[in-house]
C-alpha positions in Angstrom: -37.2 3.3 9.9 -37.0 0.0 11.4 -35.4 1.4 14.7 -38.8 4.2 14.9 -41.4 1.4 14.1 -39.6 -0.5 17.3 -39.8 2.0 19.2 -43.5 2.5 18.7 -44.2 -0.5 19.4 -42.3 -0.7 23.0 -44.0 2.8 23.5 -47.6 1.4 23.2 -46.4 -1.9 24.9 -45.9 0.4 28.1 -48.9 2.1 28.0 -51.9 -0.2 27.3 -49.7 -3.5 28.8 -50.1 -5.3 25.4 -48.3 -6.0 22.1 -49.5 -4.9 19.5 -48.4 -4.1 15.5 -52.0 -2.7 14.5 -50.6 0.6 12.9 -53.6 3.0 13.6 -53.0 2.0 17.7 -49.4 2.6 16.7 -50.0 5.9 14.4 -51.7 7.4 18.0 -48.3 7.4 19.6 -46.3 8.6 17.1 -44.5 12.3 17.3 -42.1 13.9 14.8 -40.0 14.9 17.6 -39.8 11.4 18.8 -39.1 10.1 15.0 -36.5 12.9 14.3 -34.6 12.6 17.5 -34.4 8.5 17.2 -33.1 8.7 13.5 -30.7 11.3 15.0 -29.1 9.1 17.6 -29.2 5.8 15.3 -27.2 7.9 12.6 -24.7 9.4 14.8 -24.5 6.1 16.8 -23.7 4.5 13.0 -21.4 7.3 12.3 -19.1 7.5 15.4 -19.1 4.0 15.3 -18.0 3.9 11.9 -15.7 6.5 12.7 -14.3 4.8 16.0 -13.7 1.5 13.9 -11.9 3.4 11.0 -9.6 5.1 12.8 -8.5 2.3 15.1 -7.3 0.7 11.8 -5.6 4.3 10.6 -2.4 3.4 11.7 -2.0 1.5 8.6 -1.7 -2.1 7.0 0.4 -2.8 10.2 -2.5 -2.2 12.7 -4.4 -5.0 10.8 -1.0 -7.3 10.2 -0.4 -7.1 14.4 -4.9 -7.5 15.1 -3.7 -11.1 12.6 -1.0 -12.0 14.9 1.7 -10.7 12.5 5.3 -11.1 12.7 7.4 -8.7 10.7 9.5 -10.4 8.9 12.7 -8.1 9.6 14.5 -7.3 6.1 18.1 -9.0 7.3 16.5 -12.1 7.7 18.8 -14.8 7.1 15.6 -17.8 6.8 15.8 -18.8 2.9 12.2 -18.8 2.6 11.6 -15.5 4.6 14.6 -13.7 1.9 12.7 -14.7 -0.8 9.5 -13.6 0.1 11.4 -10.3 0.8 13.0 -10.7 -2.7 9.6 -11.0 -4.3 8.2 -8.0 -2.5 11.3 -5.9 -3.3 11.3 -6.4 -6.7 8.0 -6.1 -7.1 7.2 -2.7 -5.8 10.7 -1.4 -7.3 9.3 -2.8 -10.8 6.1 -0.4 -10.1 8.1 2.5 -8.5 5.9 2.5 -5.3 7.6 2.1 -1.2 8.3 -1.5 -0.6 5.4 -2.5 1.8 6.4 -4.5 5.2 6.0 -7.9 4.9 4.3 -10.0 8.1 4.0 -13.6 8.4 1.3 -15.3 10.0 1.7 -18.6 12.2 -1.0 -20.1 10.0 -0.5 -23.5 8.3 -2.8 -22.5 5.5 -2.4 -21.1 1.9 -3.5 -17.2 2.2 -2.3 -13.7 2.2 -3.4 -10.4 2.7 -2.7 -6.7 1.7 -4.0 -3.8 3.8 -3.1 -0.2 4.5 -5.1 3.2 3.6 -2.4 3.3 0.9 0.8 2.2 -0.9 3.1 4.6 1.3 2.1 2.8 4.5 0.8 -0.8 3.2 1.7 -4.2 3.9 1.9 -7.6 2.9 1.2 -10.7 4.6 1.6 -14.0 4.3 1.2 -17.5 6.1 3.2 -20.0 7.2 1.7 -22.2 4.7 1.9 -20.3 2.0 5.4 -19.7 2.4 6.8 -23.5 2.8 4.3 -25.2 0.6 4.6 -22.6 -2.6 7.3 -22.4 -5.4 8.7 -18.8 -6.0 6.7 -18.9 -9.0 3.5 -19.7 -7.1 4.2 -16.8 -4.5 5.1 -14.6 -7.3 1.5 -14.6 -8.3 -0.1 -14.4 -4.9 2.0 -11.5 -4.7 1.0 -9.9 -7.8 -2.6 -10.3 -6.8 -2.1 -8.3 -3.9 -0.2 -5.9 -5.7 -3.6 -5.7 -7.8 -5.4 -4.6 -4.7 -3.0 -1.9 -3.4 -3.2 -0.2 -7.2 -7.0 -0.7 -7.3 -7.6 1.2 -4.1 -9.2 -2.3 -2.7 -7.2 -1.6 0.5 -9.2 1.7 2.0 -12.1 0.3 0.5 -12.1 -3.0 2.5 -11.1 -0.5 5.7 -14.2 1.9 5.1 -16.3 -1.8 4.4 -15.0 -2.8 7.9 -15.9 0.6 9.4 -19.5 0.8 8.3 -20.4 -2.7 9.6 -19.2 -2.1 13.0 -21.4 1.0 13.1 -24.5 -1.0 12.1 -23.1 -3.8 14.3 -22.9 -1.8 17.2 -26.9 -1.1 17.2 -27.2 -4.7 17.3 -24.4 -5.1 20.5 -26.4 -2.5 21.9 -29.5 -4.5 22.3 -27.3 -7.7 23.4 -26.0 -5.6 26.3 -29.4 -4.3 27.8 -30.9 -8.1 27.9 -27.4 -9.0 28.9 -27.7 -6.4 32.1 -31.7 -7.7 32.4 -30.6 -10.7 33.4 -28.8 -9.9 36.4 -31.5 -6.8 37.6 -34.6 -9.2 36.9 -33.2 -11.4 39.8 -32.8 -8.5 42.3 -36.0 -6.5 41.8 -38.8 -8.0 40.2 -41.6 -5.5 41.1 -41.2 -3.3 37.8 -42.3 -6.7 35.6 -44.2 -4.0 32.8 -40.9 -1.8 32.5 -38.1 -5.0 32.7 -40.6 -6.4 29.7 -40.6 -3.3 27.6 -36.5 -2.9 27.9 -36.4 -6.5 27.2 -38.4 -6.2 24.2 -36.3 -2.9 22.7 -32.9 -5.2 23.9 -34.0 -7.7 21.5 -35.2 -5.2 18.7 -31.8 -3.8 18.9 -30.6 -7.1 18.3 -32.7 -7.6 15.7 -32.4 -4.6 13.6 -28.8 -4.3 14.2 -28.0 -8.4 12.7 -30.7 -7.7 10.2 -28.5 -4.3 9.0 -25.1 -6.5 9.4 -26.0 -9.5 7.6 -27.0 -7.4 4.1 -23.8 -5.2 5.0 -22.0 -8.9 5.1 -23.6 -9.6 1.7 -23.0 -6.2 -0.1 -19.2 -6.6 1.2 -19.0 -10.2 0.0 -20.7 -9.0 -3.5 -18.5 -6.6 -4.0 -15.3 -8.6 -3.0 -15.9 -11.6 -4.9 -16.1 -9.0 -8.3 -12.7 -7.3 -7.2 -10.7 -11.1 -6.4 -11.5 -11.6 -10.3 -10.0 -8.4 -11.4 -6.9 -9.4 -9.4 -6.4 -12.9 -10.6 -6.6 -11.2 -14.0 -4.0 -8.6 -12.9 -1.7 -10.8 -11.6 -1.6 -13.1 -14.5 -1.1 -9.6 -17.2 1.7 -8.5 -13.9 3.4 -11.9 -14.3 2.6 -13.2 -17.9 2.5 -16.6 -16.7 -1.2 -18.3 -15.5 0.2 -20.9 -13.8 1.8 -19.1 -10.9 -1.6 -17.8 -9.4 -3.6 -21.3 -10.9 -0.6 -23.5 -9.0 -1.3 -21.7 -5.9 -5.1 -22.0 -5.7 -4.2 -25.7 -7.3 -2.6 -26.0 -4.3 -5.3 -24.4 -1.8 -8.0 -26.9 -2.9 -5.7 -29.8 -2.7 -3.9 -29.3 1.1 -5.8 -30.1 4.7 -5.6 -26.9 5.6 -6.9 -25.1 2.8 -6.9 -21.0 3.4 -8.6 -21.0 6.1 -7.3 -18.7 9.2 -7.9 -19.8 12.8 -7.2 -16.6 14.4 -10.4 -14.6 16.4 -9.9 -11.4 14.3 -10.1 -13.0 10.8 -13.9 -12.8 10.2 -13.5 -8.8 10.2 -11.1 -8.7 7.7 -12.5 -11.8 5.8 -12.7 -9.5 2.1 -8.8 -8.8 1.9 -7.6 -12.4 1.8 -6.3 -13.9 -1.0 -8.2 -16.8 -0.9 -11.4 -17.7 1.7 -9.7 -16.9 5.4 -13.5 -17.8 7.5 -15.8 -20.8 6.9 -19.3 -19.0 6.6 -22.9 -20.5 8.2 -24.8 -19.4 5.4 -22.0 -20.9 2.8 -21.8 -19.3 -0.6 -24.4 -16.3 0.4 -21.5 -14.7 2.7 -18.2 -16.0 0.7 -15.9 -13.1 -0.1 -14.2 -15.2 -2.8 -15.4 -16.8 -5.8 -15.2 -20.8 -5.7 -12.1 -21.7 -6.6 -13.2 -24.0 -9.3 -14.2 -20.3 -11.1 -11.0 -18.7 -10.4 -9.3 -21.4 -11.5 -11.3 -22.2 -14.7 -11.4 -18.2 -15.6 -7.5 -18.2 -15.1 -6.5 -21.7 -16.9 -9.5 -22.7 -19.0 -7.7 -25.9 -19.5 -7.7 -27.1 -16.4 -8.5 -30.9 -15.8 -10.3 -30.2 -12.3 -7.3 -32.2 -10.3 -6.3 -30.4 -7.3 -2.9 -30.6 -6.3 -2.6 -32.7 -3.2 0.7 -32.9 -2.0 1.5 -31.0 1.3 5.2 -31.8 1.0 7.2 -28.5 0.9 8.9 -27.6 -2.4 12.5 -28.0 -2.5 14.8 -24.2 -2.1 16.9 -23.1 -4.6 20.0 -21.4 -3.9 19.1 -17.9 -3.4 21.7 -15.9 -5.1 19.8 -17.9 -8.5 16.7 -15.5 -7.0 15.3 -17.7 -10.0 12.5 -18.6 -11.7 11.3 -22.4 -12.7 12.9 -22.7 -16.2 10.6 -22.2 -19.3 7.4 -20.0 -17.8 9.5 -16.8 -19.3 11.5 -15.9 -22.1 14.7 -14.5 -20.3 15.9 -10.9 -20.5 18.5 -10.0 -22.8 21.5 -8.7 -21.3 21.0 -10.1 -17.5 25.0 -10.2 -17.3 25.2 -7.0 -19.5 22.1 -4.9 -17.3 22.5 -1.9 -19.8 21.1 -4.1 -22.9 17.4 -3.3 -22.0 14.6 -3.7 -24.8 12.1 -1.7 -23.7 12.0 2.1 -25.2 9.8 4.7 -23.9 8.0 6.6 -27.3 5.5 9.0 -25.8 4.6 10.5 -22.3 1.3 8.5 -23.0 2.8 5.3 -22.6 4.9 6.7 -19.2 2.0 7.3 -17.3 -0.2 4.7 -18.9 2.1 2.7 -16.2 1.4 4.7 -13.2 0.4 2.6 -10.6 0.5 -0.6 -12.4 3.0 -3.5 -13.2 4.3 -5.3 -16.3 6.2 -8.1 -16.8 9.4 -6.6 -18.3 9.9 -4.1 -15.4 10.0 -6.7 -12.7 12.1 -9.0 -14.9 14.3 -5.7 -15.4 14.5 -4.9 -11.8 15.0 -9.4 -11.3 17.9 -8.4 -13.3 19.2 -5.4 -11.9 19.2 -6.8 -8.2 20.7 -9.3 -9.6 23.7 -7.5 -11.0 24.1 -5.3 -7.9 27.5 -5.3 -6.3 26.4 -8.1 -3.2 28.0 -5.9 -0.7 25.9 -3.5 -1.4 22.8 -4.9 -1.8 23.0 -6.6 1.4 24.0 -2.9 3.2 21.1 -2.1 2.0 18.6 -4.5 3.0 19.6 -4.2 6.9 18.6 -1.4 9.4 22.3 -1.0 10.7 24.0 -0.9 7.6 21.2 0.9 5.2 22.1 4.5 7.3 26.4 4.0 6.5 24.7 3.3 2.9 23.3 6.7 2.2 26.0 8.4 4.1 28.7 7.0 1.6 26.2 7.8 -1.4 26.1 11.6 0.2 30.0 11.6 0.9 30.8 10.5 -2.7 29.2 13.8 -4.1 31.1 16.1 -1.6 33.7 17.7 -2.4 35.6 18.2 0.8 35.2 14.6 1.7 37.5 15.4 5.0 35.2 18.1 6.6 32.1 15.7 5.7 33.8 12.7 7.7 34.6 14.9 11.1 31.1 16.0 10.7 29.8 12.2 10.4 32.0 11.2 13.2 30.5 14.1 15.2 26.7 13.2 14.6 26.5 9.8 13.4 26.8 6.5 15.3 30.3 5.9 16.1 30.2 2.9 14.0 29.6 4.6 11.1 32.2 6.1 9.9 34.2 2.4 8.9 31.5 1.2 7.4 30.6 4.5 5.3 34.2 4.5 4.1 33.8 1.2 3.1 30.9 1.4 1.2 32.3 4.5 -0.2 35.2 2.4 -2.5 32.2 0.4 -4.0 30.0 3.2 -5.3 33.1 4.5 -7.0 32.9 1.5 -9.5 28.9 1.8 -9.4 26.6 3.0 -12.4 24.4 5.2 -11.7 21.6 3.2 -12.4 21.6 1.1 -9.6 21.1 4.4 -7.1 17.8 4.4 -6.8 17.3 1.0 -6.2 19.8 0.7 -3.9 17.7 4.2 -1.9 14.3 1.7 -2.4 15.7 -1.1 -0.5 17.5 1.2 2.1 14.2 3.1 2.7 12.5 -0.2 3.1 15.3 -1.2 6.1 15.6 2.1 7.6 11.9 1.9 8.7 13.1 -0.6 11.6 14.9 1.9 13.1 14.3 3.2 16.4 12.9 6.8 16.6 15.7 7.9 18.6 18.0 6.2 15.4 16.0 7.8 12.7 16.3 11.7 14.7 19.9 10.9 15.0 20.0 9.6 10.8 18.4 12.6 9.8 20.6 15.1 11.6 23.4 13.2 9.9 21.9 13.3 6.6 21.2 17.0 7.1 24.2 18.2 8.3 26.3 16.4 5.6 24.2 18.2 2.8 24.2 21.3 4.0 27.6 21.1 4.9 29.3 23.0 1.4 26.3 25.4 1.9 24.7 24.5 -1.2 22.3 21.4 -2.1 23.0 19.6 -5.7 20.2 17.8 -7.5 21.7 14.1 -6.5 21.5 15.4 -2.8 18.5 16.8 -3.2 16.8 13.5 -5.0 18.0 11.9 -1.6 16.2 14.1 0.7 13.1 14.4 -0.8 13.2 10.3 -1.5 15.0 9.3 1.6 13.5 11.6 4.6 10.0 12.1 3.2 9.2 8.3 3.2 11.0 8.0 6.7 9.6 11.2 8.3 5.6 9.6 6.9 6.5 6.7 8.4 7.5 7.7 11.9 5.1 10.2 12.4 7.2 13.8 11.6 5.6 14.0 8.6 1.5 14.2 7.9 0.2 12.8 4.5 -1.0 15.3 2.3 -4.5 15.8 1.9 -6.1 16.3 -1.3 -7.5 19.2 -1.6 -7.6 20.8 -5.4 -8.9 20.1 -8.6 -6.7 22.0 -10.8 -3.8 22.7 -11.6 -4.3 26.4 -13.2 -3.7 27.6 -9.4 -0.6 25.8 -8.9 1.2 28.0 -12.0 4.5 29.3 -10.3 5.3 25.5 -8.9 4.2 23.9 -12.3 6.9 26.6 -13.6 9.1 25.8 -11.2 9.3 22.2 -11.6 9.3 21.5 -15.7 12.1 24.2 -15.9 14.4 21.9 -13.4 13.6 19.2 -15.6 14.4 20.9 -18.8 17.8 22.1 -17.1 18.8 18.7 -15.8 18.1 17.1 -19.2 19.1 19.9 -21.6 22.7 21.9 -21.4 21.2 23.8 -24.5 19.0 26.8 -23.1 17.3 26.4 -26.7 16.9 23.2 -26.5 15.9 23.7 -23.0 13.5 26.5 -23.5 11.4 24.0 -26.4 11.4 21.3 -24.0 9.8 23.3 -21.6 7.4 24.9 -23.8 6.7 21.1 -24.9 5.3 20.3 -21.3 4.0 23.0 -20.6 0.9 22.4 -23.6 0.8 19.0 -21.8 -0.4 20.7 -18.8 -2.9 22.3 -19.7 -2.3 25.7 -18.1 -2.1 28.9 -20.1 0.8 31.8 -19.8 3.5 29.3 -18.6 6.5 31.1 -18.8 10.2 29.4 -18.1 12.5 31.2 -15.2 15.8 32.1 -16.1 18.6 29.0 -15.4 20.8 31.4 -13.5 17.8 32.6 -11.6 16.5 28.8 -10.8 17.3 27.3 -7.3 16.4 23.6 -6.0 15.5 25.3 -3.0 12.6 26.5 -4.9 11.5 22.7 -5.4 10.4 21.8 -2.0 7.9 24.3 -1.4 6.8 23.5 -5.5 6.3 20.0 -4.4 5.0 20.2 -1.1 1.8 22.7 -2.9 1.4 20.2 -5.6 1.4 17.1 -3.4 -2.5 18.6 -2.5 -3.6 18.4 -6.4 -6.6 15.9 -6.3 -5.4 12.1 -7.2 -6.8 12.5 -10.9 -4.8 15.6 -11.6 -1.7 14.7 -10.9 -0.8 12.5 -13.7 -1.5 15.0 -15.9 1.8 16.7 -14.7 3.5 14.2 -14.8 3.1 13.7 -18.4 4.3 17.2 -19.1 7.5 16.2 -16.9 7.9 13.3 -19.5 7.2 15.4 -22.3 9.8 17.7 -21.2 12.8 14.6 -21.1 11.7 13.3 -24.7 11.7 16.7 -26.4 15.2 15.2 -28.0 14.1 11.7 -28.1 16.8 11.2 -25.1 16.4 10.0 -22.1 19.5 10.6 -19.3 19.6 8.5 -16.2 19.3 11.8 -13.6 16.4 13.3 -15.4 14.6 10.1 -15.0 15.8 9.6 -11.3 14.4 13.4 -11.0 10.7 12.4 -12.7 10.2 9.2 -10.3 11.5 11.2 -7.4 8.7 14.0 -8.1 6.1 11.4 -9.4 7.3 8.8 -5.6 6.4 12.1 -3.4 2.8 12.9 -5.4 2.0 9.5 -4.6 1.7 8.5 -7.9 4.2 5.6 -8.6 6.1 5.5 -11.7 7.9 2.1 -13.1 12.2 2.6 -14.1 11.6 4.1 -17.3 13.6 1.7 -19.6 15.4 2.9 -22.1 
């Protein structure tokens, strides 16, 4: 509207040689077509713009990590600080059953941190300088968890599609900068046309004007709406964590040191909404602030709180990081850390499974605290390098075959030539390891293999393939490892596009839904009657009439990837719903065996829909 009325305006500036806003002079020059056309070209100028914007920041939470002035910080760091950021992370998204995001650090001196990405499989996490020498693990625990908060809340597309829509309306405004920009050089060569350099020069600075005025209520809208969604994850971090005074200390800690949170990199102001704390210092002051003052957060989080920031910019001292502790007293500790099978937590219902989809709880990440804790350390550090993760899953392959000496020439003949030693190594610990630590052991070694080169990762997955394929069938523990393993990896480096969701119901999914509860049933129940009611158990879960249960000696896992791969397009708010039937089917006896629950967060990881260990 404002773009039309402009317009008129520079029309009957042209053609009487004066300015004027009287609307019947205007009215005389108006013309549908004229109105139509202009509203066209502003839309589709906002929309491509929008489009143009988005897309550039498509490639992921590392697009906006690198536009920052990133560094990734790579996962066989050997820095102190850097490994326990990496810890934190790790266990984190493990204790939520989502893909360990990248971390990047930024050469800021500041307290602040970030999360972006169009979605967990492809997030990231970063983090200053500041933040990481001046908090205590405690403290970065919760700036952690309150990023967390914003991949589960689907802040991190929103803040992307926020970022898209004001460049559009932006670009209306840079529009008008340009044409007075190229005025200023044309007035000086030719100044005959005075009447037509006046009327560009007045629509240059409309531009400008319309296009600000639309960009600063997009700035306030996007601030509006941020400051509401920091709250939400201040309280999310402190029900993640269960302790206040992590995510209190650290914005204790923002208000007390020089630098505060702010960011001096060019590119900050775009992304100013996705920072943990204030990353820009704004002209118009609290109008434009994406975060509440941190007086409120702090007050809302610790209602106790005296008003004292905390003012000391010395460093805190490092523990040793095989303690990978926390400060003493802010939790009760887990029983059983040395004995990692004593676990407290008991599932009762499916309703309480996928009540923790896409969420955290303090008892999972002190679980999976625990279990890191209590891996073999060889291991664990295989699997937190590039080089070493790929011999990793090759040993966890090799220890299921059968005719180990065919797999090992096969190895030799596709895999690095390094390989070999170092699977064989690996493969003497995972004779000694419970099975419970596999599929943390795959989270990590997913998270690693992502540095690899794309000529590395081609050369891993013939490997991988060749090896399973190798006794020409595929088990369920090989299988787990493909979909897990090489879905992740072939999303990340490109061989793989994201599904797209597409359906709203599951009725027309019937054979797959079939298909997939029947494995379940198999893999947890030996009886075929006890079987056959588990099945029938999930399948009222579901919701889908005329389910009927495929012979076992009929079944193939071959069968499961084309299930999956036709469910992975069920729309995001259907999907749980079979899940819960998948739970249903594993506590139709009231049991719960380690490979049936390796199998449901396998199935629940590649529906995008992350699943917590299931503790039992």
């Amino acid at each position: 509207m404002l773009s039309n009325l402009l317009l008129l305006i520079i029309i009957a500036f042209a053609k009487s040689g004066q300015l004027t806003f009287d609307l019947e002079a205007l009215q005389a020059n108006y013309s549908w077509k004229i109105f139509f056309n202009v509203s066209m070209a502003i839309g589709m100028l906002i929309l491509f713009g929008s489009l143009f914007k988005t897309l550039s920041l498509s490639g992921g939470g590392t697009t906006v990590a690198e536009m920052l002035g990133g560094r990734l910080v790579p996962q066989g760091s050997s820095d102190m600080r850097e490994r326990q950021l990496l810890n934190v992370v790790e266990e984190m998204a493990i204790a939520a059953g989502m893909p360990i995001p990248k971390v990047y650090l930024l050469r800021e001196q500041s307290i602040n941190a970030f999360a972006a990405g169009m979605g967990p499989a492809d997030a990231v996490i970063g983090v200053t300088e500041g933040a990481l020498s001046r908090l205590t693990r405690d403290e970065l625990q919760g700036v952690i968890a309150h990023e967390f908060s914003h991949i589960f809340n689907g802040d991190m597309r929103l803040n992307i599609r926020l970022i898209g829509v004001l460049h559009g309306i932006l670009l209306i405004g840079l529009i008008g900068y340009f044409i007075l920009r190229s005025l200023r050089f044309s007035s000086s060569k030719n100044s005959k046309s005075g009447g037509g350099i006046a009327a560009l020069a007045g629509l240059g600075l409309g531009l400008m004007v319309v296009g600000y005025t639309g960009t600063f209520f997009g700035q306030w809208i996007k601030a509006s709406v941020s400051r509401q969604r920091e709250y939400l994850a201040d309280s999310s971090a402190v029900q993640f964590t269960r302790n206040k005074d992590t995510i209190a200390g650290a914005l204790k800690k923002i208000g007390g040191v020089s630098y505060g949170s702010y960011l001096n990199n060019p590119a900050a102001p775009q992304y100013s909404h996705a920072y943990f704390a204030n990353g820009v210092k704004g002209f118009f002051g609290s109008l434009f602030a994406t975060h509440p003052p941190l007086e409120d957060r702090i007050k809302r989080i610790d209602p106790s709180w005296d008003g004292e920031f905390v003012h000391s910019e010395a460093a805190p001292s490092l523990p040793p990081e095989s303690l990978r502790s926390t400060t003493p007293g802010t939790r009760s500790p887990l029983p059983g850390v040395e004995k990692i099978a004593v676990v407290t937590a008991i599932l009762s219902s499916a309703e309480q499974a996928i009540s923790q989809v896409g969420t955290l709880n303090e008892q999972n990440i002190e679980y999976v605290h625990a279990l890191i804790i209590a891996m073999p350390a060889e291991l664990r550090t295989a699997a937190q390098d590039a080089y070493t993760a790929r011999a990793l899953v090759y040993a966890i392959l090799i220890h299921n075959q059968k005719d180990k000496q065919h797999v090992w020439s096969l190895l030799v003949k596709h895999a690095d030539q390094s390989m070999p030693a170092l699977a064989e190594k690996y493969l003497f610990e995972l004779k000694q390891l419970d099975e419970k630590f596999r599929l943390p052991l795959l989270d990590l070694a997913i998270n690693a293999l992502r540095e690899l080169s794309t000529n590395q990762y081609i050369q891993f997955k013939r490997a991988v393939h060749q090896i399973i394929i190798s006794d020409k069938t595929i088990d369920l523990k090989e299988w787990i490892i493909q979909r897990l393993v090489i879905q992740q990896l072939d999303l990340h480096f490109g061989f793989r596009k994201p599904a797209k969701s597409r359906h709203a119901k599951l009725d027309i999914f019937k054979t797959e839904v079939e298909t997939i509860l029947a494995l379940i049933a198999f893999v947890e129940h030996k009886d075929d009657a006890m079987a056959k009611a588990a099945f029938t158990s999930g399948a009222s879960e579901t919701g889908v009439s005329g389910l009927d249960m495929p012979a076992r000696q009929d079944f193939r896992l071959e069968m499961l990837d084309r299930s999956l791969d036709n469910l992975m397009q069920l729309r995001p708010l259907v999907k749980p719903r079979l899940l819960k039937a998948c739970v249903a089917v594993i506590l139709q006896d009231g049991k719960a065996s380690t490979k049936g629950l390796e199998l449901v967060r396998t199935i629940s990881t590649c529906l995008d829909c992350p699943m917590p260990p299931v503790l039992r």
